[in-house]
N, C-alpha and C positions, 0 to 999 in steps of 0.2 A: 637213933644215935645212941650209943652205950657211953656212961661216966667216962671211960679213959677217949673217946674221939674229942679233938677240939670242937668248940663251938666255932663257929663260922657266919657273922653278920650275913644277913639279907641284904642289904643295901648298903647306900649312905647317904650323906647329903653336907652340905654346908651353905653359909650365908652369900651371898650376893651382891652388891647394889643394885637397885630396884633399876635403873634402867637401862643392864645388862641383859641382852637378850641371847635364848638358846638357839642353837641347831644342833637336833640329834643326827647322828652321820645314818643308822639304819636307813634303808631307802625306803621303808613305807612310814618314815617320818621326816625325812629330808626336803622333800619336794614342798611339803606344808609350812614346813618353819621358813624355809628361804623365802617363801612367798609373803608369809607374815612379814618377814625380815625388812623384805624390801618396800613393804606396804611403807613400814614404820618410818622408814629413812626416807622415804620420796610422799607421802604422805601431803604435807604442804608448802611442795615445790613447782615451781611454775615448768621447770623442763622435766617434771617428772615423766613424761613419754617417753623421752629419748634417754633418760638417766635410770631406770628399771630395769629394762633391758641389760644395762653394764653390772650394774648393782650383782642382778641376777646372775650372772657367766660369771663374775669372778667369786662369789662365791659357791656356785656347782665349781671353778677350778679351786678354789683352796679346800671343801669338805673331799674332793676327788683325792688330791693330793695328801692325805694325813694318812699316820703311820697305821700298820695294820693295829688293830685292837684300841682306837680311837673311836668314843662312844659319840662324845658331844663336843661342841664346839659354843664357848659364849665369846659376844662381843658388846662392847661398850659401845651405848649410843650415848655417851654423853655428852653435851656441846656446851660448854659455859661460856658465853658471849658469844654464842654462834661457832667455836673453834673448836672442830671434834677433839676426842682425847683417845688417840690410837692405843690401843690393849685388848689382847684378847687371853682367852684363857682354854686351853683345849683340855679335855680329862679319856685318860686312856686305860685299860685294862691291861697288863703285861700275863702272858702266860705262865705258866705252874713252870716252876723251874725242874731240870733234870733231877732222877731221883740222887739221894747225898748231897743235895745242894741244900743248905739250911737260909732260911727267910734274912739272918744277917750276914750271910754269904750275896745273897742278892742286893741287900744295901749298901753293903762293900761294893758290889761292882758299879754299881749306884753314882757313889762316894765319887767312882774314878774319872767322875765325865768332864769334861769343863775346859784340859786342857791347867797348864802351872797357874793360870791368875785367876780362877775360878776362887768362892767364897762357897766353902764346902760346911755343912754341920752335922751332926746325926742326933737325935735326941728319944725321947720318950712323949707319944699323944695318947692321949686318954690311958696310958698303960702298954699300948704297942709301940711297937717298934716304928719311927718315920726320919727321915732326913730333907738335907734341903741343897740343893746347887745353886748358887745364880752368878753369873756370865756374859760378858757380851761378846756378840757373834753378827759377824757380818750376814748382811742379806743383799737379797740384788731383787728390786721389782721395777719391770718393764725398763730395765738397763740402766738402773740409777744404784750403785753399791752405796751403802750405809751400815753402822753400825746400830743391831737392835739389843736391848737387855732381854733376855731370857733368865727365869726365875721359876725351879721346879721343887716341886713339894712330893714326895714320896711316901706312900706310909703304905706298910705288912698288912695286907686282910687275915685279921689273925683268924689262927690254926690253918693258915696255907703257905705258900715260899710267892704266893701272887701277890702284887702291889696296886694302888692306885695313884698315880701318876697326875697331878696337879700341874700344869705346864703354862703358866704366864707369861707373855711376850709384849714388848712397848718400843716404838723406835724412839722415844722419848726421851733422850738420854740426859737432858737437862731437868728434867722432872725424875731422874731416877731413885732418887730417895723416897721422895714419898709414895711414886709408885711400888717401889719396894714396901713400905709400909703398907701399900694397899696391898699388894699380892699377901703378903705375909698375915695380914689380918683374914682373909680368905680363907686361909690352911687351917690358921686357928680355929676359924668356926667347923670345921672339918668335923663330920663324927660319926659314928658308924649306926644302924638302924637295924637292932637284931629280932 
């Protein structure tokens, strides 16, 4: 790499709650996390036979279903008083934009998603360029329509026009504040590993 190339992080990483758990989408690590996944959630359940099985197919269909360039997928086993707290968080890689496209050419189009009642910001992390959308959008699962919050965090992999894409979702809508504070506390711990 010569002085005038950008430098260009190796990684990333950010914090978590300790008993949010991964699935990478790659297929030679999919099969192993969904299996942990579902350890973990049927673990010390008495219809765990028959509830494994379900656990298992609808998550092979939701890792099926993500967008191209969809690395991982976390989900929240949290239960306080026994009442799961629905949130998951998927992180995606977007491609190198066309050439003459500049990195806040791509956050502008970023900017545009949401729809007029969207809560749009653009700001500065660590010195790069990141923005944030969040939104509620209807969902439909097994024919029941609801409204979920969705809440995305953007930030420039600097010296490239590519981004990483923080994508938080909750049908929680009565809790959305502070699950906003949680997503939002996530992003912050955001950081790049060069």
């Amino acid at each position: 790499m010569t002085d005038d190339q950008p430098k260009v992080p190796r990684d990333f990483t950010f914090v978590l709650p300790d008993d949010w758990a991964r699935i990478r989408i790659a297929e030679r690590d999919r099969k192993a996390d969904i299996d942990r996944v579902v350890e973990l959630v049927t673990a010390q359940r008495s219809d765990r036979d028959s509830l494994a099985p379900q656990i298992r197919r609808q998550l092979e269909d939701v890792t099926e279903r993500l967008d191209a360039g969809a690395v991982e997928i976390y989900l929240s086993l949290t239960a306080p008083q026994g009442y799961p707290i629905a949130c998951s968080m998927t992180v995606t890689l977007s491609p190198e934009a066309p050439p003459g496209v500049s990195a806040e050419d791509v956050l502008g189009g970023f900017l545009m998603l949401g729809g007029p009642d969207a809560q749009r910001s653009a700001s500065s992390h660590l010195g790069h360029p990141c923005a944030r959308v969040a939104r509620q959008v209807p969902a439909t699962v097994e024919g029941t329509r609801f409204d979920t919050l969705v809440v995305q965090h953007a930030f420039v992999i600097p010296g490239t026009t590519e981004f990483v894409l923080l994508d938080f979702s909750t049908p929680l809508l009565p809790l959305a504040e502070p699950m906003s504070a949680l997503f939002d506390a996530v992003a912050r711990s955001f950081t790049w590993v060069w």
